[in-house]
C-alpha positions in Angstrom: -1.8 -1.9 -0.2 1.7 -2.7 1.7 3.4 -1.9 -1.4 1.8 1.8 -1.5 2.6 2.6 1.6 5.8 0.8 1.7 6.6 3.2 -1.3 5.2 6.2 0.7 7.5 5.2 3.7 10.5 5.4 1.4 9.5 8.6 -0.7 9.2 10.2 2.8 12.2 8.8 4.7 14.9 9.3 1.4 13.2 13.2 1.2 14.1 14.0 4.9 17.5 12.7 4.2 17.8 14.9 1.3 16.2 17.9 2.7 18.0 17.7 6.0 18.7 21.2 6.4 15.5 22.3 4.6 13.9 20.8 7.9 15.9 22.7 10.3 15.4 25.6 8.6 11.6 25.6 9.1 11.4 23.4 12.0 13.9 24.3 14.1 16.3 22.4 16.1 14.8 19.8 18.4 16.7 19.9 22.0 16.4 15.8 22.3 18.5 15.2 19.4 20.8 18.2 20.5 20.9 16.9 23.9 21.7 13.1 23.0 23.4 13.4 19.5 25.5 15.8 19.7 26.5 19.3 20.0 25.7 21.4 17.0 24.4 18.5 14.5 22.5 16.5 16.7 19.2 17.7 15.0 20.7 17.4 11.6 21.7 13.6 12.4 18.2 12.8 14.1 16.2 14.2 10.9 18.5 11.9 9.0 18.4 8.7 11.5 14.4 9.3 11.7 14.7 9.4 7.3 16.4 6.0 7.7 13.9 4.3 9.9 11.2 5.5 7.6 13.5 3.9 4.7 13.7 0.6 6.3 9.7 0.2 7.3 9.2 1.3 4.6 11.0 -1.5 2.6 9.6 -4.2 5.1 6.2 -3.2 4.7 7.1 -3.8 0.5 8.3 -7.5 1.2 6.3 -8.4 3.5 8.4 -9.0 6.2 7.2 -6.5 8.6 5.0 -8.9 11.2 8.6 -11.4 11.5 10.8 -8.6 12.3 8.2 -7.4 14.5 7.9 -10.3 16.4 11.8 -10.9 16.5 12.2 -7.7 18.0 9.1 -8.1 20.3 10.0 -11.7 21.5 11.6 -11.0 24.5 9.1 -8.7 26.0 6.1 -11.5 24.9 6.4 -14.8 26.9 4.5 -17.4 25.7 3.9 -20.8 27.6 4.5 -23.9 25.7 
């Protein structure tokens, strides 16, 4: 089942990276990304930096890595007591 939707994950993430300005032709601009990225391609690079994220989860959902880089990334907010 991790492989599917691994393989979902990527299908979506590479299309919004592809389709970039397909997406802000329909869905507008998005004033975040303007705001915080940049002045007229700040929407442009967030559809393509949200892509990429789906790209990556995507590939760790395929090898099965997803729960350790979860809990590398999570470590420092979860304190456990030895």
């Amino acid at each position: 089942m991790g492989i599917l939707v691994g393989l979902f994950l990527i299908g979506i993430g590479s299309l919004m990276v592809i389709y970039t300005e397909w997406l802000l032709k329909n869905f507008g601009r998005i004033n975040w990304f303007e705001r915080n990225l940049g002045s007229e391609g700040g929407t442009r690079l967030g559809y393509k930096l949200v892509g990429i994220i789906f790209v990556f989860l995507g590939l760790l959902l395929m090898t099965g890595l997803m729960d350790g880089f979860l809990g590398f990334i999570l470590s420092p907010l979860m304190r456990t007591q030895i």
